[in-house]
N, C-alpha and C positions, 0 to 999 in steps of 0.2 A: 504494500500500500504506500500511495507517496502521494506528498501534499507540498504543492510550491504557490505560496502567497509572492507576487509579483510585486515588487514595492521599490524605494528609490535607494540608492546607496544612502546611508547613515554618514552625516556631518562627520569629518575626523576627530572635532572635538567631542562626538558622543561616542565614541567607541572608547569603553574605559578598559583601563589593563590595572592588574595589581601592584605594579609599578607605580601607578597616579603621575605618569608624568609624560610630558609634551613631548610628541614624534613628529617625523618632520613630513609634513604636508606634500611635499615634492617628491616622497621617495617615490620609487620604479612601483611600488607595487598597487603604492594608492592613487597612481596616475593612472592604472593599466584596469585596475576596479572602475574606472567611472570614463575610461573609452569604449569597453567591450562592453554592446548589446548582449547583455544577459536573457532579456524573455527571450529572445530567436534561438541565442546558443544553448540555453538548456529544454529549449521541445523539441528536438530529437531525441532525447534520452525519457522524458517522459510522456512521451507516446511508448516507450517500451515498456510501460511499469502498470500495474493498476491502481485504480481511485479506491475501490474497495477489499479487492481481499489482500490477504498476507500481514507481514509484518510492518512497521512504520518504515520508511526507506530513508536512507543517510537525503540529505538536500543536493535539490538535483547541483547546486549551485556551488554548494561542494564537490561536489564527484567532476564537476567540468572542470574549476579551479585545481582540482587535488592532480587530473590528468594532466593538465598543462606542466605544472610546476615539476612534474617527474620528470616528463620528456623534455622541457624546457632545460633545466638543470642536469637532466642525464644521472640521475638517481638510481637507487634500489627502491622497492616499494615501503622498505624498512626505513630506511635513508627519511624519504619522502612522508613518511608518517611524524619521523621526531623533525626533522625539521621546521613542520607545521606547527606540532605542539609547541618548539619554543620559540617562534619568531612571532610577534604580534601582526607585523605587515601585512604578512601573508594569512592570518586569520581574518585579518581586516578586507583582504582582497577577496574569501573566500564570504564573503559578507554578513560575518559572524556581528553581532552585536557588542559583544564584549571578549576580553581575553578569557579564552580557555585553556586551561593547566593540563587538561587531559589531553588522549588521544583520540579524534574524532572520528576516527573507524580505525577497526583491524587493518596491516597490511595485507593481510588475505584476500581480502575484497578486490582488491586488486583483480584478480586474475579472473571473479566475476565481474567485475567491469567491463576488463577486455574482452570477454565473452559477450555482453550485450551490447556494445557498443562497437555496432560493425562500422565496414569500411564506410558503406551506407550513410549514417548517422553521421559520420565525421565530414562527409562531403557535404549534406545540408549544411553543415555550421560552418564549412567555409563561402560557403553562396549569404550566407546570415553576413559573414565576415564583408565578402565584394559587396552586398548590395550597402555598404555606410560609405563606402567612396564609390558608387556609382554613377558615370557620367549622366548630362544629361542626352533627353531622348535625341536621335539625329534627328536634323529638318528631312522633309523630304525632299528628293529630287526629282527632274523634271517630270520624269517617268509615276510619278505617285508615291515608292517604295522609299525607306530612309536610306541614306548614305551608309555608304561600308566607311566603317572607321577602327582605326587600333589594331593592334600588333598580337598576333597569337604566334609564340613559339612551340614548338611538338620538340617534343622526343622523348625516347625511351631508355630505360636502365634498368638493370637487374637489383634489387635489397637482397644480400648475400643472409642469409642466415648462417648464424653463429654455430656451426657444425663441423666435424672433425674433416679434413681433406681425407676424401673417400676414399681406397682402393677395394680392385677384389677381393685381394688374399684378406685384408682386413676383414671387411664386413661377411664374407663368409668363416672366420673366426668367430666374430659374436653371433652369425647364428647357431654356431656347432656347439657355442657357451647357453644359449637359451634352449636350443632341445635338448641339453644334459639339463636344465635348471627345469622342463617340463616334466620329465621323466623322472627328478627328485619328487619333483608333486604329487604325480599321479602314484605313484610305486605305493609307498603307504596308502592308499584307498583300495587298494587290491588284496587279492588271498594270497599274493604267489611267495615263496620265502624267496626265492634268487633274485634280485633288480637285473633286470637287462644290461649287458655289457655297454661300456660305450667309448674304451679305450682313450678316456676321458687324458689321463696322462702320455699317452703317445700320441694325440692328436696334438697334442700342445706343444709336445715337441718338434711336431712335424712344421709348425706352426712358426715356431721360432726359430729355429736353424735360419732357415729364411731373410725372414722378418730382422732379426738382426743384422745381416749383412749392409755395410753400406754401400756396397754395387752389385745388383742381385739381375742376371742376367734372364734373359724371356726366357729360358728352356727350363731353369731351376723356380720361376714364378708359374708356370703353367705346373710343371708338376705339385709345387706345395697345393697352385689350387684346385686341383684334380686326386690328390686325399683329402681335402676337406669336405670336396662336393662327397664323396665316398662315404666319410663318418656321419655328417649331414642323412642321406638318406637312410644308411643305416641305424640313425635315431628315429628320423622320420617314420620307419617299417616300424621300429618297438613304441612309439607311439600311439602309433594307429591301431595295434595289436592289444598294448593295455586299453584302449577306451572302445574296443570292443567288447571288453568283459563288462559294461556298463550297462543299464538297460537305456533303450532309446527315451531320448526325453533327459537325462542324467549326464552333465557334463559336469566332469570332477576337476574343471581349472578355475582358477580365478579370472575375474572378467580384465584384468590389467593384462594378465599372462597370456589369455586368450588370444587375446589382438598381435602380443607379438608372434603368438604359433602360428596366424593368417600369415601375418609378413613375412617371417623366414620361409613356408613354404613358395612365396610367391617370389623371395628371392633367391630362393636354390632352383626354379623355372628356370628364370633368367639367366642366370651364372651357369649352369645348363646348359641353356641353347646355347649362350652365347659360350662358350668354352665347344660345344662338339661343332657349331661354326668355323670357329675360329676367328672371331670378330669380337670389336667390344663395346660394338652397338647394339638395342632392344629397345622397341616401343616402351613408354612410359617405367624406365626403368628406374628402379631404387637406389637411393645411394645412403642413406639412413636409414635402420631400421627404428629408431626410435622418433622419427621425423621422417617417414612413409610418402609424404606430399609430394618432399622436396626433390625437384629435377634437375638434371645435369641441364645448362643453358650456354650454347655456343655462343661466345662473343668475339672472338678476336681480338680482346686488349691485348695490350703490353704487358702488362703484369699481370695477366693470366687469359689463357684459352678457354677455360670453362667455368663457370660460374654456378654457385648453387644456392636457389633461392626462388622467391615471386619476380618474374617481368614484370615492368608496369611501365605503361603508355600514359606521360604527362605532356598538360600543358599549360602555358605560361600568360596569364595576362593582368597585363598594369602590375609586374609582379607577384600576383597571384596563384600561386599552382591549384592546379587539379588534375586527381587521378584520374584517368576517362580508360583506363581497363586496368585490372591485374589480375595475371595468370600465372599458375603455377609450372605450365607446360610453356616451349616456343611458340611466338607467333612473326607474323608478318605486320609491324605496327605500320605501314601504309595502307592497311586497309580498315583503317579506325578514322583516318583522315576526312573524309566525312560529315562523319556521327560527330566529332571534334567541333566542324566548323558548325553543323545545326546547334551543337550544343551551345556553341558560343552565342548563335542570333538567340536560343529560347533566353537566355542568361539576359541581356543587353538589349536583344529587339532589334538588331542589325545585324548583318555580317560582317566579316574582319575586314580591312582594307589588305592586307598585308597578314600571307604567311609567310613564318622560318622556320626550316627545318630541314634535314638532310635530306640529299637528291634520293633519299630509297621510299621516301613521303610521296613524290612524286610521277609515279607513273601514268600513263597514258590515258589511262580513265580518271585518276585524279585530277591531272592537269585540266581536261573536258570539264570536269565537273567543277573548277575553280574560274577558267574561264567563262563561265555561262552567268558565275554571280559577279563576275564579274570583281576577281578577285584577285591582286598582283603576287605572283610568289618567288622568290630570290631564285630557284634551281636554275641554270640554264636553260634557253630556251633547245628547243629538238631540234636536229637536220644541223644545215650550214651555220655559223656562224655569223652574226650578221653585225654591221658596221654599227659603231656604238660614240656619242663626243668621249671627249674625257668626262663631263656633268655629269653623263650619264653611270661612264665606270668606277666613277667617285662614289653617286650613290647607290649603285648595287651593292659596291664595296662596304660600306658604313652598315645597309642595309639586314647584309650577311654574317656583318661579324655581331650584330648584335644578337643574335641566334646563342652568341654563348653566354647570355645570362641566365639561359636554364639549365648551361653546364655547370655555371656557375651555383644553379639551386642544387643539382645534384650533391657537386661537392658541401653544401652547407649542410644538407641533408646527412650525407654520408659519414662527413670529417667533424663535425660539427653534433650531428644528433645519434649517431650509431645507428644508422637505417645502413650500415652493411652489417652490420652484427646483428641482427635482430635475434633477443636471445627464448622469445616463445616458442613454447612446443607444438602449437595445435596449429592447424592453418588459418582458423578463424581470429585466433590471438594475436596471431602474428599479422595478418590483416589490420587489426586492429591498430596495429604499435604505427605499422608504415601511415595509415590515415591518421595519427595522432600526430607526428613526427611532420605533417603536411600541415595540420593546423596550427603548430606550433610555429613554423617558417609564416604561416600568413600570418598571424597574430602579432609577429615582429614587422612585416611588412604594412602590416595596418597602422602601426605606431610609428613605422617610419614617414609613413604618407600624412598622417595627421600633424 
């Protein structure tokens, strides 16, 4: 049950602290409490909740505040709770009436936050955010329709989550370690006196020889992973053997344990084909067993070939980001281009004058469809080259290099708020963090424009 009375930020001089003494009116936090439209920012989150049943709900006005000041600061959830408790500012921003001693929720809660507060939720409240520096409407021209105006940058990047650098040999390790950890479980619920073998110590060994070498050549890695896939299945048979002895209906795992006995078999499939292939490509393939979601993502950086994490197709306007897709699987972000530019007229009520974005934004049918609104876009134009002043190559010039102030949000995102580290487990939490991590970057760019 949640209850949010709408009302006006409290004078600085009515908010008392046990102190009884004078704060100073200019600080960052009591500035930033009386720029941010509160009723917009917090009904996304309570349209999640109900008026009537359950328990009392912490104040929506809290939980927006408590998320900001995490991802702002780059906290722990623990972090981020005692900090609250002891800074009055920040009580003061979360629009507490007076100083409170305590802590005003578990850090726990946390983690159902970022369960209900999808990516969803966090993009209303950045549209909450755009629409308090929203231009005004364009005039119309001659044609009836309003003018294209302003600048939409695209593109896309991978949030790496915070996950071991995968290999095979590895990750078929820890599953040959969870079907010995399955078969501990199930063994006591059975009648039989002998546990099934499972060369639990020569596997490990086989495991290590390896694994320790600092230069382990293809013929010695195929073979370590070609005993594991081995002890693997032959776990797998005395698994399926003991939970026959069960009646149907009776499954003797725990529900944590279960999900990883899904995964491991889905990833000794793989490691599987892909070993009697001889390749070390496979559709939707695993590279966490403990993080199932997460996919290998081709990039071609400099400092790395592959990337593991959500994709996500941003973009850029009057400094504002929004996410406009994240996938957990590769995609083709030129064919979001688009849904991008409508999304920008539903936002504004015009289209962009001017897109930026990399020539793989523009192909043939994009182009068609940019030209029709009659839209300029930096890529080169198709065919021959055609005679240009200098006026002209001056402003393509300018034009195209401002395209990297979304690289530039990436890095602030990245280097700045840990959207490559993202350290949630679920895929919905971790959605969660990257839309936070987005509101957070316009919440500074709202302050910088005001």
């Amino acid at each position: 049950m949640i209850k949010y009375n709408s009302a006006n930020q409290l004078t600085f001089t009515g908010f008392k602290t046990d102190f009884e003494m004078n704060l100073d009116t200019q600080n960052r936090w009591v500035l930033l409490s009386h720029l941010l439209p509160w009723d917009k920012l917090v009904m996304p989150y309570i349209r999640k909740m109900s008026f009537i049943r359950g328990a009392p709900a912490v104040n929506p006005r809290v939980v927006v505040g408590s998320l900001y000041i995490k991802h702002k600061l780059t906290l722990s959830d623990e972090e981020t709770i005692s900090l609250i408790q002891e800074n009055p500012y920040m009580q003061y921003f979360l629009g507490l009436n007076a100083f409170v001693p305590d802590p005003l929720f578990d850090a726990s809660l946390f983690v159902t936050l970022r369960k209900r507060m999808g990516l969803q939720e966090f993009e209303k409240m950045n549209q909450a955010l755009m629409s308090e520096c929203m231009d005004e409407p364009a005039k119309e021209s001659q044609g009836g329709f309003p003018k294209n105006l302003g600048e939409l940058k695209l593109d896309a990047t991978v949030s790496d989550q915070f996950i071991k650098y995968p290999t095979d040999l590895d990750l078929l390790n820890q599953c040959r370690v969870w079907t010995e950890t399955i078969i501990d479980e199930i063994f006591p619920q059975t009648f039989l006196e002998i546990k099934p073998r499972t060369y639990r110590r020569e596997a490990r060994k086989r495991y290590l020889s390896p694994a320790k070498k600092k230069h382990k050549t293809n013929k010695e890695i195929r073979k370590a992973i070609k005993h594991q896939l081995l002890y693997i299945k032959r776990n797998l048979g005395s698994i399926g053997k003991l939970l026959d002895m069960f009646e149907p209906g009776q499954f003797p795992i725990a529900r944590r344990t279960q999900k990883y006995f899904w995964v491991v078999q889905e990833v000794y499939r793989q490691q599987q084909e892909m070993y009697s292939a001889g390749t070390h490509h496979c559709e939707d393939r695993i590279v966490s067993i403990h993080q199932p979601h997460v996919r290998p993502i081709v990039r071609g950086k400099a400092n790395g070939y592959v990337e593991f994490g959500s994709k996500i197709n941003m973009s850029l306007d009057n400094g504002f980001a929004r996410i406009d897709r994240l996938s957990w699987n590769a995609f083709n972000e030129c064919t979001d281009l688009m849904d991008q530019v409508e999304s920008y007229k539903t936002i504004r009520g015009y289209y962009p004058a001017l897109i930026q974005a990399d020539k793989i934004y523009f192909s043939r049918e994009n182009r068609n469809f940019l030209d029709e609104k009659n839209i300029r876009y930096t890529a080169a134009p198709l065919g021959r080259p055609k005679e240009q002043s200098s006026y002209q190559k001056r402003k393509s010039k300018k034009e195209a290099a401002r395209r990297n102030q979304i690289e530039g949000k990436f890095g602030q995102a990245k280097n700045g708020y840990e959207m490559n580290r993202i350290r949630a487990r679920l895929s919905n939490t971790s959605e969660s963090m990257i839309g936070c991590i987005v509101f957070v970057m316009n919440v500074i760019n709202l302050v910088s424009l005001s």
